[in-house]
C-alpha positions in Angstrom: 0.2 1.1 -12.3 -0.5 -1.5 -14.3 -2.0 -4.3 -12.1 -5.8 -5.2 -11.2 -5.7 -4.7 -7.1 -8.4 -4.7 -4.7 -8.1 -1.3 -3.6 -7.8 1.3 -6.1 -5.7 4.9 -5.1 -8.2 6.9 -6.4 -10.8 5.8 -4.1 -8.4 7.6 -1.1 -8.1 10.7 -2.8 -8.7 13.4 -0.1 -7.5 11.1 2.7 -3.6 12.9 3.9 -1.1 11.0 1.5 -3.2 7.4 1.5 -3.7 7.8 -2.3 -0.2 8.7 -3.0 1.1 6.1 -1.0 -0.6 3.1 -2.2 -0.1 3.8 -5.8 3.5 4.3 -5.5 3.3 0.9 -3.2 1.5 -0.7 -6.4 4.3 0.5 -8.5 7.1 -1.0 -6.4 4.9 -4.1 -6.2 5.2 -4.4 -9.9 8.9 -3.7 -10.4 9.4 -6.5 -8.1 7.5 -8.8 -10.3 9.4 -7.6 -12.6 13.2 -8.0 -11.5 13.0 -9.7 -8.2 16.3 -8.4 -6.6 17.6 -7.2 -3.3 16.9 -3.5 -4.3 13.6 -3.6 -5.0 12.7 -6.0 -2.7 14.1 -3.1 0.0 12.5 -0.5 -2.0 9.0 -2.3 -1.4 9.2 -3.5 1.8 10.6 0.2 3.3 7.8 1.7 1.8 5.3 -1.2 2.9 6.5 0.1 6.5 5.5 3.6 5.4 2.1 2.7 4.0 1.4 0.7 6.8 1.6 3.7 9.6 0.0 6.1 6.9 -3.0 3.7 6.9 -3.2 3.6 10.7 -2.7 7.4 10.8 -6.0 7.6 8.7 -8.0 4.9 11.0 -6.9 7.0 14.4 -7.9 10.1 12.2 -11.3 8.5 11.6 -10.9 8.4 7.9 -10.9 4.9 7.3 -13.3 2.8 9.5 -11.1 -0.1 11.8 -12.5 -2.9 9.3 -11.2 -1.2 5.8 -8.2 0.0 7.4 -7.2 -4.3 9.1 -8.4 -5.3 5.4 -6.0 -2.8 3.8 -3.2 -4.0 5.7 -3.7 -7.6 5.4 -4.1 -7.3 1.6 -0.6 -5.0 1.4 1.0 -7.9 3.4 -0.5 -10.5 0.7 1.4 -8.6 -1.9 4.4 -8.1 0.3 4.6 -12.1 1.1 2.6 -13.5 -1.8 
């Protein structure tokens, strides 16, 4: 992971997956940027669906508050759409 992003894995560690999850989302992010085909535009927008139900997995668990876990989602759609 190269990037400078909001949220950094390593402050998830501990939390089911959420760590995992978002630095492998940060890497697809980045080979987008990279070489902006249909591929990895797939590759990143299928796991953008996983990541998205991981997050809310952690909010119902009571992990992540509702506020951090609506900000995490709207920031993962940024870089989805941005």
């Amino acid at each position: 992971m190269n990037g400078n992003y909001r949220y950094n894995p390593a402050d998830f560690k501990g939390m089911l997956g959420l760590s995992e999850e978002l630095n492998i989302f940060y890497e697809l992010h980045e080979a987008y940027n990279k070489e902006k085909t249909s591929r990895c535009r797939f590759a990143l927008e299928k796991h953008g669906e996983d990541l998205f139900f991981t997050i809310k997995h952690r909010e119902l668990e009571g992990n992540l508050t509702r506020a951090t876990a609506a900000d995490l989602r709207e920031y993962m759609e940024e870089l989805l759409y941005d």
